[in-house]
MARPADO-923664 format. One record per residue (C-alpha): x, y, z; residue number from 1. Coordinates in nm, 2 decimals, decimal comma. Layout:
<recs>
((X; Y; Z); NUM),
...
</recs>
This chain:
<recs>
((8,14; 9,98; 9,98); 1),
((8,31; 10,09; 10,35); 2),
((8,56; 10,34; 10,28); 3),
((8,80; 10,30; 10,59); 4),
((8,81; 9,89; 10,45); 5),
((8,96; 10,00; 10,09); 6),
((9,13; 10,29; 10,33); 7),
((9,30; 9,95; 10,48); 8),
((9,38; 9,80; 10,16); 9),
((9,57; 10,04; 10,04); 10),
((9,77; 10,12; 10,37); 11),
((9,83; 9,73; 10,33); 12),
((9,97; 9,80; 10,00); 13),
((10,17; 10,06; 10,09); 14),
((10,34; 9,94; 10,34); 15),
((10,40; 9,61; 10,15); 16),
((10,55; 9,84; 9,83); 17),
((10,77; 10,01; 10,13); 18),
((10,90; 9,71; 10,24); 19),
((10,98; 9,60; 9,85); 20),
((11,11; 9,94; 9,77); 21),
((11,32; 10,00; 10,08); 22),
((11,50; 9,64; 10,00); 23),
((11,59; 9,77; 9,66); 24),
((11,73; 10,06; 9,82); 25),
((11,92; 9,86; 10,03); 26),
((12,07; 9,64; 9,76); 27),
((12,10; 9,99; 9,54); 28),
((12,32; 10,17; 9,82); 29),
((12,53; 9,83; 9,83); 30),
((12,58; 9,81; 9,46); 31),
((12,64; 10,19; 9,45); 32),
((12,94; 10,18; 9,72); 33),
((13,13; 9,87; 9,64); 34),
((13,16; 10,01; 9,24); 35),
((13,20; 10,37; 9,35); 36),
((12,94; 10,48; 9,09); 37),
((12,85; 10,79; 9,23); 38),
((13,21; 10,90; 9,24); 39),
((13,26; 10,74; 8,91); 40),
((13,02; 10,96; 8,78); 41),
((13,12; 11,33; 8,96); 42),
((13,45; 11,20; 8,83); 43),
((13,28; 11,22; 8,47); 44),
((13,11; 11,52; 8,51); 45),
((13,41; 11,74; 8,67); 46),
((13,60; 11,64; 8,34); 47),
((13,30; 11,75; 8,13); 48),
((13,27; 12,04; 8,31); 49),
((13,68; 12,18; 8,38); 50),
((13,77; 12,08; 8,01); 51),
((14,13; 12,31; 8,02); 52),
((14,39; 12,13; 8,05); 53),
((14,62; 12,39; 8,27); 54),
((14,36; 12,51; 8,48); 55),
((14,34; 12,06; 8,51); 56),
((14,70; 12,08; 8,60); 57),
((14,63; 12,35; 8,84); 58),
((14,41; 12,20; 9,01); 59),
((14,59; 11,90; 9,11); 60),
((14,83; 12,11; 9,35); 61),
((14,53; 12,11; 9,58); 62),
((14,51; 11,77; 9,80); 63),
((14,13; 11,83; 9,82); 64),
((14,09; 11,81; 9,47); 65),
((14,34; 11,56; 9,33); 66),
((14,12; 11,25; 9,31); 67),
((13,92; 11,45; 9,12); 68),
((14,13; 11,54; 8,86); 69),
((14,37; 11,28; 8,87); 70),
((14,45; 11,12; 8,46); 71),
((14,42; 10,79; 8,68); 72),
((14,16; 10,81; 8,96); 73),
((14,15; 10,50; 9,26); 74),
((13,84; 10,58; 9,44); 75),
((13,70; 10,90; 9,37); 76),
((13,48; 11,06; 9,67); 77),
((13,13; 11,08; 9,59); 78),
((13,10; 11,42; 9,69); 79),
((13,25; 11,80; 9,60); 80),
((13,21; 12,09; 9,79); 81),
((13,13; 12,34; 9,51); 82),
((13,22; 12,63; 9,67); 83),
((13,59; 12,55; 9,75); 84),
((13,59; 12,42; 9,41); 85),
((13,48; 12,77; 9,32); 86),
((13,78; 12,93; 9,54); 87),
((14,06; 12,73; 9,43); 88),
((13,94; 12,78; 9,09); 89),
((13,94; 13,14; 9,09); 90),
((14,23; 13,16; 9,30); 91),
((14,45; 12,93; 9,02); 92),
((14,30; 13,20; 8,78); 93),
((14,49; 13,46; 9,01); 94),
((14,86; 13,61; 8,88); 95),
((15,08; 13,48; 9,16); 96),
((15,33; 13,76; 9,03); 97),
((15,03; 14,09; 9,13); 98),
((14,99; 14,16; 9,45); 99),
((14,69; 14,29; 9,37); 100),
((14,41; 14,02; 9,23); 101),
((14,15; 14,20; 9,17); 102),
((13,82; 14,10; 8,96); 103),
((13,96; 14,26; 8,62); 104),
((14,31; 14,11; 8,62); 105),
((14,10; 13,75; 8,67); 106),
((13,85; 13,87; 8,37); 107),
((14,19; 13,93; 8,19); 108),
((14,33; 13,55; 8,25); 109),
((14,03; 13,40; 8,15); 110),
((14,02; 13,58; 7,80); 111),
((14,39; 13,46; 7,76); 112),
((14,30; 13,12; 7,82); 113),
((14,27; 12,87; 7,51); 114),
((13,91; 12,81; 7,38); 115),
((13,73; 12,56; 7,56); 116),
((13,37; 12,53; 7,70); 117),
((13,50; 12,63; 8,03); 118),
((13,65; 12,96; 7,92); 119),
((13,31; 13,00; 7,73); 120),
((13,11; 12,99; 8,05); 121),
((13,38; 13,19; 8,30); 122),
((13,34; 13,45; 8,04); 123),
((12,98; 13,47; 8,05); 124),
((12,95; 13,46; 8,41); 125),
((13,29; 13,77; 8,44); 126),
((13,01; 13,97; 8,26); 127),
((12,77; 13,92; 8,47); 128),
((12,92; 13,99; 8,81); 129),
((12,99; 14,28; 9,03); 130),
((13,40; 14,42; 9,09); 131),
((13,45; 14,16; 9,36); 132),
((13,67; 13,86; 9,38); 133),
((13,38; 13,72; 9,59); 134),
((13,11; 13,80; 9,34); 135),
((13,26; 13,55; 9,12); 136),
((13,36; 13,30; 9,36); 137),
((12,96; 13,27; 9,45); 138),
((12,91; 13,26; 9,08); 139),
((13,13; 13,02; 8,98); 140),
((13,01; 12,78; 9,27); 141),
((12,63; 12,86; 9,19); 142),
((12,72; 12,79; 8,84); 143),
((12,89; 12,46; 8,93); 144),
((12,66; 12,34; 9,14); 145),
((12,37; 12,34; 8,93); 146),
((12,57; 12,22; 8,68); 147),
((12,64; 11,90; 8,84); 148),
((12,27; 11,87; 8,99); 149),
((12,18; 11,84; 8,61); 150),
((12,45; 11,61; 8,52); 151),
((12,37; 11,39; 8,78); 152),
((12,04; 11,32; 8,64); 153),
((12,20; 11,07; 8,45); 154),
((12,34; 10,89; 8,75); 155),
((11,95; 10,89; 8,88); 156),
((11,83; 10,74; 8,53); 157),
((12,04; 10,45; 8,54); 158),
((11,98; 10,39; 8,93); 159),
((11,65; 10,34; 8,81); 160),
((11,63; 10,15; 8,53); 161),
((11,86; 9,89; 8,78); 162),
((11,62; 9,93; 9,07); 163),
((11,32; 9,85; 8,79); 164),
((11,52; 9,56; 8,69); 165),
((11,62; 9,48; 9,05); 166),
((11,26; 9,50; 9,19); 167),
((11,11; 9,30; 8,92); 168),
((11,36; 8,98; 8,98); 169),
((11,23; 9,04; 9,35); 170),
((10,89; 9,07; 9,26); 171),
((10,92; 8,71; 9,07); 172),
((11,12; 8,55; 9,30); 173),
((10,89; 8,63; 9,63); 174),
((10,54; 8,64; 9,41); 175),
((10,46; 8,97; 9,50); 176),
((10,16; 8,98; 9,30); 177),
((9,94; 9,32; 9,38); 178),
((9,62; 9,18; 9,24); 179),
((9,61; 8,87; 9,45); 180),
((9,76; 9,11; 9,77); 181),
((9,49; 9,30; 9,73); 182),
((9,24; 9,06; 9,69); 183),
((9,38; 8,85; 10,01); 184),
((9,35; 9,18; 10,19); 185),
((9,02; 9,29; 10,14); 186),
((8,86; 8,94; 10,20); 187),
((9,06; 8,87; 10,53); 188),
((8,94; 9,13; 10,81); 189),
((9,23; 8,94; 11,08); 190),
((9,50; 9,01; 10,79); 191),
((9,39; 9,35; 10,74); 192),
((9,37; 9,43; 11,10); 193),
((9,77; 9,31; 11,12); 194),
((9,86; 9,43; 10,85); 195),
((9,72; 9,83; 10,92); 196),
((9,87; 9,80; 11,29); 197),
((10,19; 9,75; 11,17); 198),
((10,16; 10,01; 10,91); 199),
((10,03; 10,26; 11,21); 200),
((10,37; 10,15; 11,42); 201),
((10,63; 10,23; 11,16); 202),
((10,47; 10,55; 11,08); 203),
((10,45; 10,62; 11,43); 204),
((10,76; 10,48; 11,55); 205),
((11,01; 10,58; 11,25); 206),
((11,10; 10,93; 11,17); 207),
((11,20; 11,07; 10,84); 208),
((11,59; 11,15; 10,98); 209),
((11,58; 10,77; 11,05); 210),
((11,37; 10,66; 10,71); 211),
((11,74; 10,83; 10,56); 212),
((11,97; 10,72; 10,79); 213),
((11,86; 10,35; 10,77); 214),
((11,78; 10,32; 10,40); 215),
((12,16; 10,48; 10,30); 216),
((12,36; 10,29; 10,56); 217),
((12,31; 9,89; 10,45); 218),
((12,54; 9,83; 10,74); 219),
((12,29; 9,99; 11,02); 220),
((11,98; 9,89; 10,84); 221),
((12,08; 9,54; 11,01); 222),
((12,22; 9,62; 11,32); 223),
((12,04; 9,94; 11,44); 224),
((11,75; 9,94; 11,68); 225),
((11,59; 10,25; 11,55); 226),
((11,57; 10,01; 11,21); 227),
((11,39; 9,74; 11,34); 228),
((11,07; 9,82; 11,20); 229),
((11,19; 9,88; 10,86); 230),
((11,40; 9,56; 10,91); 231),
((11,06; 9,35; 10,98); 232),
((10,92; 9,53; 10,65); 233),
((11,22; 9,31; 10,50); 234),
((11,17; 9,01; 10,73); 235),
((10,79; 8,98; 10,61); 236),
((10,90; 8,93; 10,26); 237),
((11,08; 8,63; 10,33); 238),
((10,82; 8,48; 10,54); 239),
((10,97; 8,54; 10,91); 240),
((10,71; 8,80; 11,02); 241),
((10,42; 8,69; 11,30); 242),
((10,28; 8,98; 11,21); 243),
((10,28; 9,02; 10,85); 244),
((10,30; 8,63; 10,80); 245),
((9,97; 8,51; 10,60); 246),
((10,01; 8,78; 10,34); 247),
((10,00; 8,60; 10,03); 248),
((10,41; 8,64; 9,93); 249),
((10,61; 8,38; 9,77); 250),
((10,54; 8,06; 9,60); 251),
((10,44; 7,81; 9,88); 252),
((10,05; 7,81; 9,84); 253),
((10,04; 7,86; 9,48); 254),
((9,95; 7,57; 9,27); 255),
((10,19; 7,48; 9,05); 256),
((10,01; 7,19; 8,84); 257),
((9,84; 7,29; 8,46); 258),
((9,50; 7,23; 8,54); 259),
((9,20; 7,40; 8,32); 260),
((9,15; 7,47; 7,98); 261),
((9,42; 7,69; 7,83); 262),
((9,17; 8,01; 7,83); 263),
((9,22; 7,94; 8,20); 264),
((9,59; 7,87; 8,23); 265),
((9,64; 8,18; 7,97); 266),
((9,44; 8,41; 8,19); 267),
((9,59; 8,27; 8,47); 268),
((9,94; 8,33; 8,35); 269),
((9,85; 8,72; 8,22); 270),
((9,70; 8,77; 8,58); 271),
((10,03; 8,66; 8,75); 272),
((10,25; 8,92; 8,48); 273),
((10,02; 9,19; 8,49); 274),
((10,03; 9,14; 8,87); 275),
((10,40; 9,13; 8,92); 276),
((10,45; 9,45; 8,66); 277),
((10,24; 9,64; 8,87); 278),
((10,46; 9,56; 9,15); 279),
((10,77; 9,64; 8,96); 280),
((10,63; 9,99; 8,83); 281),
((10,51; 10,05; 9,22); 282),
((10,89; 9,94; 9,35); 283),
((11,04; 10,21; 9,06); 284),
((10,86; 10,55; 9,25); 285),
((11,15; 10,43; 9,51); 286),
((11,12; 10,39; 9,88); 287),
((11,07; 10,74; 10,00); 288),
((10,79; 10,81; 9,80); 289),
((10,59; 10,48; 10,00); 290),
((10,73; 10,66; 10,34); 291),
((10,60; 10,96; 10,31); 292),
((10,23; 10,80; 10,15); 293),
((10,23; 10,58; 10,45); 294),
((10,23; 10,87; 10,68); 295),
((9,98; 11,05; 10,52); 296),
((9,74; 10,73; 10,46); 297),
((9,78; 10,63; 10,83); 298),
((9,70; 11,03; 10,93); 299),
((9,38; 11,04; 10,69); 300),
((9,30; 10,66; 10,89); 301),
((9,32; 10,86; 11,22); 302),
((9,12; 11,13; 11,12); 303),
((8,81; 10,90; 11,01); 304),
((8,82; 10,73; 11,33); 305),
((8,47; 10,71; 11,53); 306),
((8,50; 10,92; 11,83); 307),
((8,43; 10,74; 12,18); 308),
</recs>
């Protein structure tokens, strides 16, 4: 068994799973900005998390944080700086009337405010701090922004159970079938050859800063230069690759007549599934994960190589 050929096949794979995953990102980030769900959801978790009606109230004076806060939100931002949400919360604590607002006279406002999980947590953290303002401005925004880092792990969880869903309707409609890619890989040396060099030119060609910049912004995934490689990933899936062009992907050279005993059309049929599930489960690790396994698979490829 040659090492650097299975090496191949799965820098093939890879790169294929990248191409897949990246074009779920793509349709992800689309989905994601025309219903506002990120927003949508810091929306959610701000109300979970500022449950006091007054200090809600209080709040809204501050442009900056209005759409947040707002009974009726239009489109909420998808993104909170936590530490001026940390200030103007500790500042709406403040008596306007004192000319001194010191740490103690906030500590006081917070144990006259009604019950409420907020009040609960300000409390815990007033004990907790030093005798400066700014002590518990940091706090507050620490507190806050782990606080939504958690929350947001349900926004993750449903982005991807639809990218499972999304890549698996892909993964059907193209044929993407990682037993037979992997079996038309390691039998045809030409494909392999192609299908490595291309693997060695993104990795070599495409940075990480513009992996992120080309996988969030659908707009200059297509129109960008520095995404052209990424694009071709894409391309290849549909069949308009020279390079990447006899991988075995969509339905054209699969027979579609019953032919065979039904042990054979059975086995046949649990081949194509388990095939295509594999695919799906591969798609669902998301499109950075395949970046940064390319790079190290195509590093470990140059480090085997023969010397001169």
């Amino acid at each position: 068994m040659d090492l650097t050929t299975w090496l191949d096949v799965a820098i093939g794979l890879t790169l294929i799973y990248l191409g897949v995953s990246l074009f779920v990102t793509i349709i992800n980030e689309y989905i994601s900005q025309k219903l506002n769900m990120r927003g949508r959801d810091l929306y959610d978790d701000l109300q979970q998390l500022v449950d006091d009606p007054d200090i809600k109230q209080a709040l809204l004076r501050y442009p900056a944080l209005k759409p947040f806060f707002n009974d009726k939100p239009q489109e909420t931002p998808s993104y909170i700086d936590t530490k001026v949400l940390g200030q103007l919360l500790i500042g709406s604590l403040s008596n306007a009337d004192s000319t001194e607002n010191s740490i103690k006279q906030i500590k006081v406002t917070i144990d006259q405010l009604p019950d409420s999980a907020l009040k609960m947590q300000l409390q815990s953290i007033a004990r907790t701090v030093g005798d400066k303002t700014e002590d518990m401005v940091t706090a507050v925004s620490d507190w806050m922004d782990r606080s939504l880092t958690m929350m947001g792990g349900t926004y993750k969880r449903n982005l991807q159970i639809i990218s499972f869903c999304i890549g698996l309707a892909l993964t059907v409609l193209f044929n993407i079938n990682t037993i037979t890619l992997t079996e038309t890989i390691y039998r045809d040396k030409e494909l392999r050859s192609a299908v490595t060099a291309y693997a060695v030119q993104v990795s070599e060609q495409t940075s990480k800063e513009t992996f992120e910049k080309c996988s969030k912004q659908p707009e200059l995934f297509r129109d960008d230069p520095a995404c052209k490689h990424l694009k071709g990933l894409t391309d290849a899936l549909q069949g308009n690759s020279d390079s990447l062009g006899k991988l075995p992907i969509g339905w054209n050279n699969v027979p579609l007549s019953f032919e065979g005993t039904a042990i054979e059309i059975i086995f046949t049929g649990l081949q194509h599934i388990a095939g295509w599930l594999l695919t799906a489960l591969a798609i669902s690790l998301g499109a950075p994960f395949w970046f940064d396994l390319l790079n190290k698979a195509v590093s470990v490829r140059h480090g085997m190589r023969k010397p001169q």
